[in-house]
Every structure is written in structure tokens, then in C-alpha cells.
C-alpha positions as CSV (number, residue, x, y, z in Angstrom):
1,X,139.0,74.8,105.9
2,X,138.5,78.1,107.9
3,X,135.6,77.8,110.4
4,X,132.5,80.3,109.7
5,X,133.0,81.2,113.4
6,X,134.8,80.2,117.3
7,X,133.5,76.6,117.9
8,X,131.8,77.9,121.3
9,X,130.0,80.5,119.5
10,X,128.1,78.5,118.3
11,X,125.3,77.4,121.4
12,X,124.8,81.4,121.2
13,X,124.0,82.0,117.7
14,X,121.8,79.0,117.9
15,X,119.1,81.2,119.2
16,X,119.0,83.1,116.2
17,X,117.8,80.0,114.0
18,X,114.7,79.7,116.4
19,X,113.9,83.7,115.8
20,X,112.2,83.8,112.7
21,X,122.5,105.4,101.4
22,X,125.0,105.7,102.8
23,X,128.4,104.4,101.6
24,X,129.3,105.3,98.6
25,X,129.4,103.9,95.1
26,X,131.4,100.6,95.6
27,X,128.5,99.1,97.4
28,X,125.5,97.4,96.3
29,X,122.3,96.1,98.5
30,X,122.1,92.4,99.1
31,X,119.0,92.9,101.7
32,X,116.5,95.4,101.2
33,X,113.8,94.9,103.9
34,X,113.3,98.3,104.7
35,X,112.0,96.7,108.1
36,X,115.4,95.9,109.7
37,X,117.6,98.2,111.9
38,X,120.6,97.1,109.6
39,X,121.2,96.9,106.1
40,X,123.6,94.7,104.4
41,X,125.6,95.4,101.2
42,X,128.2,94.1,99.5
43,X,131.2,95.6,97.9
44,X,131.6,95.9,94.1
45,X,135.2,96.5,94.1
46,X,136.2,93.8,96.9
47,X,134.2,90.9,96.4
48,X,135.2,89.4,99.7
49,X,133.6,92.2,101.8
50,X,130.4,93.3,102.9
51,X,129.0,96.4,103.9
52,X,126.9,96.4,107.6
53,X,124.8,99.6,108.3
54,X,123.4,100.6,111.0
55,X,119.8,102.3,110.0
56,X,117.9,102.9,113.4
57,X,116.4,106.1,113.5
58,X,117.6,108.9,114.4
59,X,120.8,107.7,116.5
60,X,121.1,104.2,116.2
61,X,120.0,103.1,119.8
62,X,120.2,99.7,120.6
63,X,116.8,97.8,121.3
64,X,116.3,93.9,121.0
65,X,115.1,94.3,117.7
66,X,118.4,96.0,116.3
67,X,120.2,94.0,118.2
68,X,118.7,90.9,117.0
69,X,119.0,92.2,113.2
70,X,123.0,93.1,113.7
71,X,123.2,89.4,115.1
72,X,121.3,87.9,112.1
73,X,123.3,89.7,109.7
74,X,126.6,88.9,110.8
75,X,125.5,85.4,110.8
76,X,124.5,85.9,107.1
77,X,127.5,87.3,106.0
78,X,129.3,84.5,108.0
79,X,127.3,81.5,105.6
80,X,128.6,83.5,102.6
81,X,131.8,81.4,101.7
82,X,133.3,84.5,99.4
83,X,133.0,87.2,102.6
84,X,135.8,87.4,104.1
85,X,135.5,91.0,105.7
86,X,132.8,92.8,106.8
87,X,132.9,97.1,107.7
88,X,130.5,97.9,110.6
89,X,129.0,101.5,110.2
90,X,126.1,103.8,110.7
91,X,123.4,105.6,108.1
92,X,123.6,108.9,109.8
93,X,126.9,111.0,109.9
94,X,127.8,112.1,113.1
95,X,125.7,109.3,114.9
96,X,127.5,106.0,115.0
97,X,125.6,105.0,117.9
98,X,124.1,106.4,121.0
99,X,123.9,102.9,122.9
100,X,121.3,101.4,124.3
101,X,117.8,102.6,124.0
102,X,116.7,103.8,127.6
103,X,112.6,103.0,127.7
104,X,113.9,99.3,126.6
105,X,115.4,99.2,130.3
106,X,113.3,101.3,132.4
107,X,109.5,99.9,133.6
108,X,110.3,96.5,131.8
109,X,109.0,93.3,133.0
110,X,112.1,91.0,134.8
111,X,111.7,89.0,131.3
112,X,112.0,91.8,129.2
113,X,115.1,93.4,130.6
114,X,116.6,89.4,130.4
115,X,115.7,89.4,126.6
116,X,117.7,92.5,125.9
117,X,120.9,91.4,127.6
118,X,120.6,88.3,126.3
119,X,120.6,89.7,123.1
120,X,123.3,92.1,124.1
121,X,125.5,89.2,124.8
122,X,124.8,87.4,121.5
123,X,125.4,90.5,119.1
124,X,128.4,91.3,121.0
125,X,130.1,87.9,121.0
126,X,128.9,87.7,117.0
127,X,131.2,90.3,116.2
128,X,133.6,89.4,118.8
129,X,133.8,85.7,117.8
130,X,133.4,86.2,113.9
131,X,136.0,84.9,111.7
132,X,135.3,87.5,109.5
133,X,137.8,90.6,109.2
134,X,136.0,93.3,111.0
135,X,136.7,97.1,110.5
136,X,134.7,99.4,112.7
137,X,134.1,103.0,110.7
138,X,132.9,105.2,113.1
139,X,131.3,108.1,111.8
140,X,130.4,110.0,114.8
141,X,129.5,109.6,118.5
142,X,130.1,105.8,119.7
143,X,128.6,106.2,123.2
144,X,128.2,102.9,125.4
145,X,126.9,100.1,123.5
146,X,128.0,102.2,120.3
147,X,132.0,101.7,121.2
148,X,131.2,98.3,122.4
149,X,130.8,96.9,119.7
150,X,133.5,99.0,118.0
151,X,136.0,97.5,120.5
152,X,134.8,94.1,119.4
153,X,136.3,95.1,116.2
154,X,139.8,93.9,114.9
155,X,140.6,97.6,113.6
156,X,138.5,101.0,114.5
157,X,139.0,104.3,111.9
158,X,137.0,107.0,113.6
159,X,136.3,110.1,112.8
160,X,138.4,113.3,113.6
161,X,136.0,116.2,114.3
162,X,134.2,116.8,118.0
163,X,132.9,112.8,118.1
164,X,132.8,110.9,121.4
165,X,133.1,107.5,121.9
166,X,133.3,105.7,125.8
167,X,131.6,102.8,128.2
168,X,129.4,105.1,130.1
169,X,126.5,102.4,131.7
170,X,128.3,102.7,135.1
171,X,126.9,106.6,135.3
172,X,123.3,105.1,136.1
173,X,124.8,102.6,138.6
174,X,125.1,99.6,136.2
175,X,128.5,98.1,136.4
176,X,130.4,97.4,132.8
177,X,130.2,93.9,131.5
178,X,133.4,91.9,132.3
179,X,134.1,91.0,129.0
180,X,133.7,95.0,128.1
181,X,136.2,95.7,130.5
182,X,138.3,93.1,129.7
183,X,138.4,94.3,126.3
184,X,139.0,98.0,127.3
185,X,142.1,96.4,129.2
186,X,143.1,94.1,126.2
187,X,143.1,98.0,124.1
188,X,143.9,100.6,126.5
189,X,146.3,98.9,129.1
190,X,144.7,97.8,132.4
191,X,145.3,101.1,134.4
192,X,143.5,103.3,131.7
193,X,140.8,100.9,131.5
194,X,140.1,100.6,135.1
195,X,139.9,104.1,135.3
196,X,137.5,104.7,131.9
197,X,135.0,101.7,133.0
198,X,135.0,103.1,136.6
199,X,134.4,106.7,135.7
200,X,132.1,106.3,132.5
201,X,134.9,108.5,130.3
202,X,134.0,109.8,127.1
203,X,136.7,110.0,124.9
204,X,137.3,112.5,122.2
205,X,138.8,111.0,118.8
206,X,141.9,112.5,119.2
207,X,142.2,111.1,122.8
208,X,140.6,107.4,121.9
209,X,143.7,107.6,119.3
210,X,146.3,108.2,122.4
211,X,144.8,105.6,124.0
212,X,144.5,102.9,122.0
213,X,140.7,102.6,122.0
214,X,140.8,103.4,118.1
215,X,143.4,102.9,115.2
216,X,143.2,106.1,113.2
217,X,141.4,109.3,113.4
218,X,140.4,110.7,109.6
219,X,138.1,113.4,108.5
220,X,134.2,112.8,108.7
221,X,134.0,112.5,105.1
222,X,136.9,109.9,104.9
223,X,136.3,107.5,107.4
224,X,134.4,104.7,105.4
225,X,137.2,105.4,102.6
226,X,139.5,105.1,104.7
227,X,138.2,101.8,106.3
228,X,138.2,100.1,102.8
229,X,141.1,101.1,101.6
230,X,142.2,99.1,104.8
231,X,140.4,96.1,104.4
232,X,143.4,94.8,101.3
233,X,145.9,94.3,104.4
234,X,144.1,92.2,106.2
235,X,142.9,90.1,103.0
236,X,146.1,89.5,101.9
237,X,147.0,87.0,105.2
238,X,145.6,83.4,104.1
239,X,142.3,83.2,106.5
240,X,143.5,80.1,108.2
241,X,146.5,81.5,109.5
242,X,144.7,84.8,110.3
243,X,141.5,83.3,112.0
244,X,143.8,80.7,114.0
245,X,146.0,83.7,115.5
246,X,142.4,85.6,116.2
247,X,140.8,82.7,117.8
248,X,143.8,82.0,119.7
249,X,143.9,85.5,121.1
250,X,140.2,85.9,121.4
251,X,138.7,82.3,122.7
252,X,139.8,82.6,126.4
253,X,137.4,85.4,126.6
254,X,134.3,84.0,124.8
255,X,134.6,80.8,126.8
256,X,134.6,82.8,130.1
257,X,131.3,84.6,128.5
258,X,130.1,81.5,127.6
259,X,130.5,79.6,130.7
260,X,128.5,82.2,133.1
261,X,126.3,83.9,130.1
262,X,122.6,82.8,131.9
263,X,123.9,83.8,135.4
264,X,125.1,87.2,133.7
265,X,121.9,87.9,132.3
266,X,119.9,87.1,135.8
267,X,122.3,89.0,137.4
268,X,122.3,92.3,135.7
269,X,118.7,91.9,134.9
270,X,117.7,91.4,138.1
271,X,120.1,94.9,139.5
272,X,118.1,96.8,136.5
273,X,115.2,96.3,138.1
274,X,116.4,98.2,141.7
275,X,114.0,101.0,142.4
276,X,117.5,103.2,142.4
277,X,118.5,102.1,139.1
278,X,114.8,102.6,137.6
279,X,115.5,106.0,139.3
280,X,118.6,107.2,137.4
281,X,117.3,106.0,133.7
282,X,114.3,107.7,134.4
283,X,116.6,110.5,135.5
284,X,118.9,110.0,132.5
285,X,116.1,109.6,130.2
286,X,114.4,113.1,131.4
287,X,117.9,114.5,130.8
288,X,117.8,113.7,127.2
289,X,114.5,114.7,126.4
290,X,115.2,117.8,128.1
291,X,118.2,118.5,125.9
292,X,116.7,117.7,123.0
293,X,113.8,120.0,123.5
294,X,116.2,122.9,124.0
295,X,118.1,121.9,121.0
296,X,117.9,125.4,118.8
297,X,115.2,124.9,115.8
């Protein structure tokens, strides 16, 4: 019997028990609340495989509430007994996802800023630690949070045209999660990842494909084609050889999590709140607007 998930998953998803288009045609809805950040669908072609969008206008920024909704739903899919893959992409072409949402880390209550990387933990080790088959379709920029959880993935088909994808938090003075850089190493090599999570490099496509941090590069138009024509491959390995080699590989790392997750989240929340880091996301806040603003009409 293949487990729905890694054993020591499990004490983080527990939280989520106490918290109350744009495919194509092979897809239908299974969720409709039009009041989540993701949407869920499943495939009509590949029964074993669900569709997870991300739907959080305009550029999918990551905010407790989207990142409670992408924990949630991979926890759904999970329960389903016939899902046995899951493709991870966005609602707007060109805009995978632009990380985390700045005003959620800048003049927050202590608390507040705790709540979001706690959160931040849990929806990364969800996809991380899922037994599910998980194929990240990157249709645009993956910036910060956006290509951490595409490097959570088991396979990443990104789009070929001018997209960007990189760990960037260091740029405001906020040091990468270890288990980010660890996985940067596991993909890259350690010498290219010390240098990306050090320097905040964006990648293009072409050069994430050199490096390692995706699988393929396709057209815009072809990258959530392309990721299910993938998906066969890895369905046709019997699940409990496949998820014992996955948990093998990947339980070292969600134990270390695991073991220092509360101290992590005091930690970091506790450097967020620094007058000089409230400095630079304002700073890199008034950047943005001030971008967008001179964006032609």
C-alpha cells in the first residue's frame, strides 16, 4: 500500500485540518470556489492526474491565503486514491509566479510575519513530501517563491521565450531557506548553487536548462502539452517502487525541516522585522510600483 504522503509530513499538514481557463480541453473542474487562489482539475484523458492552477491575480504572489489554498489542495488530491500525478501551473501566461507578496512582509505584526513562513514551510514541504508525481509547467516568470516551489518538483518544463526564474529573497537581506538551498545544490551542483542563492541570480530558460534547474525548455504555447504528455513515464513505474526511491532520496531533508521548523520560523520572522530589512521591502516594493506605473498604456 503506497502512503498518501512521507510519514513526518504528516505533524505539518496537520495544521491544515484545524483551518477550516486555462489548460486546455483534457481537463475538467473538480473545485469551483471562485474564492480560492488555486483551482483544481482533473484530467479527462489520464484519470490518475490532476490539474493545480495557480489563479491569484494578476501575478500569482504568494500570501498566507494562497499559500494555505496550494497546501489544502495538494492534500486533496493526496486523499484521492485514483491521483497519482498532479501538474503545478499558473492561470496567466507569462506569469508563473512572482513570489511572495511584499505588503504581507513589510509593517506586519511579529505574529503575522510567523504565520506566513509557517505557511511557507508547510506548502513547500506539501509538494516536496507528496507521493504524488509532480510536473512543474512553468508558463512564464518563476521568481523566488515561484521557482521554489518548481524545484520542489520531480520534473520542471518551462517555457522557452524571455521567462526568468531564480531565488532572489537574499537581494533584500533575507538569507535563502536551507532546505531551498539544499535543493538548488541537490539540481544545480553545489558550486552553482552557492553562487545563485548568494547572488539572488535570475536565470533565463535557456540558462535554467544548462544548469539543471529545469528539464526542458518548450514554446509558451506548449509547455502544459508538453508536461502531460510527460506525466505517461512516470505512471508507468508501479507507485510503490517509485514513491519508496522518492522518499528515500527526499526524507533526509524533510526530517532536517522538520526537526528545527518552529526555530526557523522565529528565526527569520524575527530578522524580517529589522528596521533595515523593513527598509529594503519598502525599497523593493517602491521599485515595483514605480515600474509598473511607467509600464507603457
Amino acid at each position: 500500500m503506497v502512503p498518501h504522503q512521507f510519514s513526518r509530513c504528516h505533524s505539518i499538514l496537520k495544521m491544515l485540518e484545524r483551518s477550516t481557463s486555462t489548460t486546455n480541453s483534457f481537463t475538467r473542474k473538480l473545485s469551483s470556489d471562485s474564492s480560492s487562489y488555486v483551482s483544481v482539475q482533473d484530467d479527462e484523458e489520464i484519470k490518475e492526474l490532476a490539474i493545480l492552477t495557480l489563479q491569484k491575480k494578476p501575478i500569482n504572489t504568494f500570501c498566507p491565503n494562497l499559500l494555505r489554498d496550494f497546501t489544502i489542495a495538494i492534500k486533496n488530491i493526496e486523499q484521492d486514491k485514483i491521483k497519482r500525478a498532479v501538474i503545478i501551473t499558473s492561470a496567466f501566461p507569462g506569469r508563473f509566479s512572482a513570489g511572495l507578496v511584499l505588503p504581507s512582509l513589510l509593517g506586519k505584526t511579529l505574529e503575522e510575519v510567523k504565520e506566513l513562513w509557517r505557511w511557507l514551510q508547510a506548502s513547500w514541504l506539501s509538494v516536496y513530501g507528496t507521493r504524488l508525481v509532480t510536473i512543474a509547467a512553468i508558463n512564464g516568470h518563476a521568481i523566488a517563491a515561484g521557482t521554489a516551489f518548481a524545484i520542489g518538483c520531480d520534473y520542471r518544463i518551462m517555457a522557452e521565450e524571455d521567462y526568468l526564474a531564480g531565488l532572489t529573497v537574499i537581494r533584500m537581506g533575507i538569507p535563502v531557506p536551507f532546505w531551498l538551498s539544499t535543493q538548488m545544490a541537490n539540481l544545480l551542483g553545489k558550486q552553482e548553487a552557492a553562487k545563485a542563492v548568494q547572488l539572488g541570480t535570475l536565470f533565463t530558460s535557456h540558462q535554467a536548462l544548462e544548469n539543471g534547474l529545469v528539464d526542458e525548455i518548450v514554446p509558451l504555447n506548449r509547455v502544459f502539452e508538453k508536461a502531460r504528455q510527460e506525466v505517461p513515464r512516470w505512471l508507468d513505474i508501479p507507485d510503490h517502487a517509485r514513491v519508496a526511491i522518492k522518499q528515500d532520496l527526499r526524507q533526509s531533508l524533510i526530517d532536517r525541516v522538520n526537526e528545527v521548523k518552529d526555530v526557523e520560523v522565529d528565526q527569520n520572522a524575527a530578522l524580517v522585522m529589522q528596521p533595515n530589512i523593513q527598509q529594503n521591502i519598502a525599497r523593493a516594493l517602491k521599485r515595483l510600483k514605480e515600474r509598473k506605473n511607467n509600464k507603457p498604456s
